[in-house]
N, C-alpha and C positions, 0 to 999 in steps of 0.2 A: 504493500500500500504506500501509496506517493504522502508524505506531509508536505505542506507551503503552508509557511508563514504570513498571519493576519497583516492587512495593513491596517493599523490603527486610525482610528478616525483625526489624528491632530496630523497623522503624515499625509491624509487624500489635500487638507488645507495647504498644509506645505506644499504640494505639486506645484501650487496655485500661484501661494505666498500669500494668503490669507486662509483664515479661519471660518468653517466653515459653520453658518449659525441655522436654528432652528426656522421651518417652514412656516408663514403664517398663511396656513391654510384654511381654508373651507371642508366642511364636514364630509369628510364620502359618504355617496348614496347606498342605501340598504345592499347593494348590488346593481351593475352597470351592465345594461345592455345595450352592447354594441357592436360595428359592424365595419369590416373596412371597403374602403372605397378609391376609383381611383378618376374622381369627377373632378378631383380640383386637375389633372394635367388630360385625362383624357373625355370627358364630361361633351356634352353635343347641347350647343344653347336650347333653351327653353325647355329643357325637360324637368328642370326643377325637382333636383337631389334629393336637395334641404326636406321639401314640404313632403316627396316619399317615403323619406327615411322616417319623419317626424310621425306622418302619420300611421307606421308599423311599430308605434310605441319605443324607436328606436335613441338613445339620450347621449352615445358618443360614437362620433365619426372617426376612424384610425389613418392616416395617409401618409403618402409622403412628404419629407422635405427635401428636396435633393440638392443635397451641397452643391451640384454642378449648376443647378438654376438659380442658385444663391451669388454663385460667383463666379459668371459667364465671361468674366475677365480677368485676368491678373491679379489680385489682390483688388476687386473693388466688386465691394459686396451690395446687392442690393436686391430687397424685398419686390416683387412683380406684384404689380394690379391688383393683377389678377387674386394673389392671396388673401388681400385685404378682403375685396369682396365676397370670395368665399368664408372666411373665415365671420363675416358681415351674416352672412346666410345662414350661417351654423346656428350663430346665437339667434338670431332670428325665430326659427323654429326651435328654437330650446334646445339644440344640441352641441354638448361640449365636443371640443376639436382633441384629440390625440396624433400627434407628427411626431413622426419616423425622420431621427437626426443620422444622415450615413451617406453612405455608398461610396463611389472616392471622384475626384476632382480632377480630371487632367493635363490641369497645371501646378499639381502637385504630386511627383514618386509616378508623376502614368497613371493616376487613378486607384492606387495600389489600396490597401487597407494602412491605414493612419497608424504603424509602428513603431517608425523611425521618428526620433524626433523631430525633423524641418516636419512632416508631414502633419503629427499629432498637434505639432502647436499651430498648421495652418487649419486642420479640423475643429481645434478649439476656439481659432479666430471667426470662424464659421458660426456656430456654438455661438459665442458670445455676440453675434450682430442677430443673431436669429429671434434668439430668447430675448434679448435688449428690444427689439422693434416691435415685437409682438407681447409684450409684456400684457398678463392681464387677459389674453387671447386664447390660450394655451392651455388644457386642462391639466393634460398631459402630455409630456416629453419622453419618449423611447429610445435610447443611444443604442443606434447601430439596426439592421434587420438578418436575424440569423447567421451572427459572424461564425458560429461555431461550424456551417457548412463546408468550408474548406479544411478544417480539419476540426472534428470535434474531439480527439483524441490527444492532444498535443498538451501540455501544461503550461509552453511558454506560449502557446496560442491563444491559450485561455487568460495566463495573466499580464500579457497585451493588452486583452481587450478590458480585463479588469483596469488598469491604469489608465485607459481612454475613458471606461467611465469612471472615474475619478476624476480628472481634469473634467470632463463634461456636466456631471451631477454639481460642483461647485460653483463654474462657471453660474448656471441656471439659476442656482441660489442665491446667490448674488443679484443676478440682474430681473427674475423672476421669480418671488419666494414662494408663492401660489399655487405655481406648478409642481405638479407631482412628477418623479423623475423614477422612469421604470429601466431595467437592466435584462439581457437577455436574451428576449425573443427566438428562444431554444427550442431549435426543432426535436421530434421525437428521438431521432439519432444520438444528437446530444444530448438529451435528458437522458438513455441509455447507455450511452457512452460515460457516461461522469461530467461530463462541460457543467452543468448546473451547481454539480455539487462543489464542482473548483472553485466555482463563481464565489460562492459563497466561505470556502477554505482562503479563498483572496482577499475575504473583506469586504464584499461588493455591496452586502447590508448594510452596512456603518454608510453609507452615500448616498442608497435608492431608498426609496420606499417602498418598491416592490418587487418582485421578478416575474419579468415574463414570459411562458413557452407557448407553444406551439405543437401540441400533442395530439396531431392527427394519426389516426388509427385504421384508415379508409384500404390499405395494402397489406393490414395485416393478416387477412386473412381468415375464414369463416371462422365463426364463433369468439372471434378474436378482434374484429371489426364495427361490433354493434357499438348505443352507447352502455349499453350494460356492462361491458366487457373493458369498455373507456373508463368508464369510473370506478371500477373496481382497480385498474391498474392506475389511473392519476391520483388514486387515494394511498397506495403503496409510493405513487414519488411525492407528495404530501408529506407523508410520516418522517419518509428517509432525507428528505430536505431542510425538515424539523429537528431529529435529531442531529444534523449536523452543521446548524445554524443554533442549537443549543436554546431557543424558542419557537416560537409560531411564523413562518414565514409568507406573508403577503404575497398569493399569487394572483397574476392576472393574465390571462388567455387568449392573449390579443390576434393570436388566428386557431380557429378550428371550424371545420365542415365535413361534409360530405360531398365529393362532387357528383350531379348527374350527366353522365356520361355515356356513350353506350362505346365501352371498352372492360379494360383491367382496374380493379378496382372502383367501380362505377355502379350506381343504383339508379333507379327511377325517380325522378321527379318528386311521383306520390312516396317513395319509401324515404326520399332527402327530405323531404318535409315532416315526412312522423320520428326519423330520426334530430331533427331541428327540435323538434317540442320536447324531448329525450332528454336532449343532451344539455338543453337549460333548465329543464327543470331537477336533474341529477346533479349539475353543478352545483346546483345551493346546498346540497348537502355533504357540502364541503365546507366549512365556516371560512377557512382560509384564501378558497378562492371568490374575489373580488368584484370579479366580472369577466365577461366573454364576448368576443368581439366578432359574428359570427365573417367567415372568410369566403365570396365577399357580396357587396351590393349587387353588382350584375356581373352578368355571363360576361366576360372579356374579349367572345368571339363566338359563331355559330355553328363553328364546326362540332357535330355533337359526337364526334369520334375524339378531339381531343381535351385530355380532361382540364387541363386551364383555362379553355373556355367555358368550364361549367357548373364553376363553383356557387353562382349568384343567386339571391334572393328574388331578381328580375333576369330577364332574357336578355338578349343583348339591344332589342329593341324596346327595352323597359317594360316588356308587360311583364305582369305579373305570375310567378311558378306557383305552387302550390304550396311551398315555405312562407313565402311573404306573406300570405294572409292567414299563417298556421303563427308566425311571428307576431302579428297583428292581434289574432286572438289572446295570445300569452302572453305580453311583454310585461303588461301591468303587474300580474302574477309575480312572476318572476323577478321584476327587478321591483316591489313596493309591499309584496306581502313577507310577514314572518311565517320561516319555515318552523313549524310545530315538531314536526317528526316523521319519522322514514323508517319502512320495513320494508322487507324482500320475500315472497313466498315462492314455494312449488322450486325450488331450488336455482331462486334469484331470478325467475323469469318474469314473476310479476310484482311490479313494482307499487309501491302505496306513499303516498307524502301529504302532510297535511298542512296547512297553510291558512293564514289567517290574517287580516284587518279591518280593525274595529268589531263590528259584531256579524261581519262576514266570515263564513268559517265552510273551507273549501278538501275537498279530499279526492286527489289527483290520481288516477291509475293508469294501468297498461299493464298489458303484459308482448314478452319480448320471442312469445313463442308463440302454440298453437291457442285460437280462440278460447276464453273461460268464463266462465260465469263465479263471478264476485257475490257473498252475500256482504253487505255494508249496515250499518246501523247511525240513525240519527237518533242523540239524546232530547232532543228538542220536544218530541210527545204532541206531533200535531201530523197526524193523516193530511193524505195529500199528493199531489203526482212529485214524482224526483225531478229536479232541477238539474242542470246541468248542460255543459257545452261539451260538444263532441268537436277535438280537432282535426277529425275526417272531414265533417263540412263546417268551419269553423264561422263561413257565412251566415251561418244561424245565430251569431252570440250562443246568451242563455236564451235555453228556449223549457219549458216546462214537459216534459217527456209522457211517453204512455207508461212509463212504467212509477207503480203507485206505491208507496211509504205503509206497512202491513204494522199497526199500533195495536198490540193487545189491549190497551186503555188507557186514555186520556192521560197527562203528565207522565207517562211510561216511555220507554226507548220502542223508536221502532225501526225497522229492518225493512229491506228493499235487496232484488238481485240483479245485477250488473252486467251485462254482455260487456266484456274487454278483446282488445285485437291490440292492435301495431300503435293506435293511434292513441295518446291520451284522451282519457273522459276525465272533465273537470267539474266535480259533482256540487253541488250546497246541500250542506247536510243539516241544514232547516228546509222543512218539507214546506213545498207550495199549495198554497188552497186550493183545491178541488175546482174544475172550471167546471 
């Protein structure tokens, strides 16, 4: 086993030559649903992002920033228009902005990754005109996008990139205290590989606020692919992340999906969408993760053999798949209720969670195998038909179902039985009055 030694939080300040002081931040939300996008460089006017995203219950957009459109000349930095406005938009419809700080510069090393010092302090020169102009703008700040891909194996690779964020998490602090500065963005490889856990043998906590991966599951392979199968194994890197961060360490998910594709690795449309409502509503039952960012807004191309083209909540012509209105139905859920509790039956095929706000009080199921029939119970003691939204047609909202609330007597619990498949049913377990 490899030891590396911590960097202490007064030597990230030294990088700098200042000290690095406490965040005056804004509360995070219950859990962040979000989604990335890539409208601020490739976007087609009039489609209006903003008011889509906004209205799929959607509250942080993840993009880029690219060094290279920062500093399209020699050492002379400057923010485009066009960002401002977008970023205009974001807030607009209520949604915070998340940029992606990276990629490299070719007028700096070839574009190389920011190592070497002329290059790391031209990245950080970057970095500090970014964060400085957009002050205020910015929810969140992400250094770097999946550096551990060229080698996630490597230790002095890993504590490269820990010293890039170092100079870069401070930099931010300084000129944007607001912003939350996440580290990361580690593909499944690397989180596999050890990169995450370096991350954090480097010290990378003492700087960020969070870390973020990228643990798509989509190529693993049957029974190994589902979200059941996802969150059983992201709660094992959860644990092992924990004990060697020696606390609770703040994750945030800033890409996962499913693509629909019709290849390797590829599902349909309808099963990317029942796996969509899956894979957030399993997330919460993780305390430590934060938010998810689903990957991405729209299809990037229409070729439906290739799967980069197919990641999106919309088509590439912006209509809508069958996720974005499954997203639409849940988001509220998901990122505004408190999760009450979670069980697994029939040997973790069917899943239960229950969730509440104010005197709304909801009990989510599915199951991840063949169809079942659930019996459920409401302590409420009021006959009545079951309530409930089905994310098969999620078009319906809540709708009051045929199926009726069986009360032995008045102020007593009563029971109801549940057809369950692929799709969440999201039940109220106060019975509605009899039409």
């Amino acid at each position: 086993m490899n030891c590396f030694a911590l960097l202490p939080l007064a030597l990230f300040g030294s990088l700098l030559g200042f000290t690095l002081t406490t965040a005056a931040q804004t509360a995070e939300p219950l859990f962040t649903v979000g989604v990335c996008s890539h409208e601020l460089h490739k976007g087609v006017a009039g489609k209006q992002p903003g008011a889509l995203a906004s209205a799929a219950g959607i509250t942080s957009v993840r993009t880029d920033a690219h060094w290279a459109y920062v500093e399209r000349e020699r050492n002379r930095l400057l923010i485009e228009p066009s960002w401002q406005r977008y970023l205009a938009d974001n807030r607009r419809h209520g949604l915070d902005t998340l940029f992606i700080l990276g990629y490299g510069n070719r007028f700096h090393g070839e574009g190389e990754k920011p190592r070497s010092e002329p290059v790391r302090a031209a990245f950080n020169r970057y970095v500090s005109h970014l964060a400085g102009a957009l002050k205020g703008q910015v929810a969140h700040y992400e250094v770097w996008n999946e550096w551990d891909v060229e080698d996630p194996h490597s230790p002095t690779f890993s504590e490269d990139y820990a010293r890039l964020v170092a100079d870069a998490a401070g930099i931010i602090r300084e000129q944007d205290p607001a912003a939350r500065v996440l580290a990361g963005a580690v593909t499944t490889q690397g989180i596999e590989s050890g990169f995450a856990r370096r991350l954090i043998e480097h010290g990378v906590l003492q700087a960020v606020d969070g870390l973020s991966l990228h643990p798509y599951v989509h190529c693993r392979g049957w029974r190994r692919d589902t979200p059941e199968a996802w969150i059983d194994w992201l709660a094992e890197v959860d644990q092992q992340l924990s004990v060697a961060a020696g606390r609770p360490v703040p994750l945030y998910l800033t890409e996962m999906a499913w693509p629909a594709h019709d290849g390797a690795c590829g599902v349909s449309e309808k099963l990317q969408a029942a796996y969509l409502a899956r894979s957030y509503f399993l997330a919460r039952t993780l305390p430590n993760v934060k938010g998810m960012w689903w990957y991405d807004f729209r299809n990037d191309g229409t070729d439906r053999r290739e799967r980069e083209h197919n990641f999106g909540l919309l088509r590439h012509d912006y209509s809508a798949k069958p996720a974005y209105a499954v997203l639409q139905a849940i988001s509220e859920i998901v990122g505004e209720y408190e999760l009450l509790g979670h069980e697994r039956r029939a040997r973790g095929e069917v899943v239960l969670l229950r969730f509440a706000r104010d005197d709304d009080e909801l009990l989510v199921a599915w199951t991840g195998g063949r169809p079942r029939t659930l019996a459920i119970e409401s302590a409420r003691g009021r006959a009545g038909n079951v309530q409930m939204l089905d994310t098969a047609t999620p078009q319906r909202g809540r709708f009051a179902s045929d199926v009726r609330w069986n009360c032995a007597a008045a102020g007593q619990a009563c029971t109801a039985r549940i057809e369950l498949n692929e799709f969440p049913k999201i039940i109220s377990t106060r019975a509605s009055p009899t039409h």
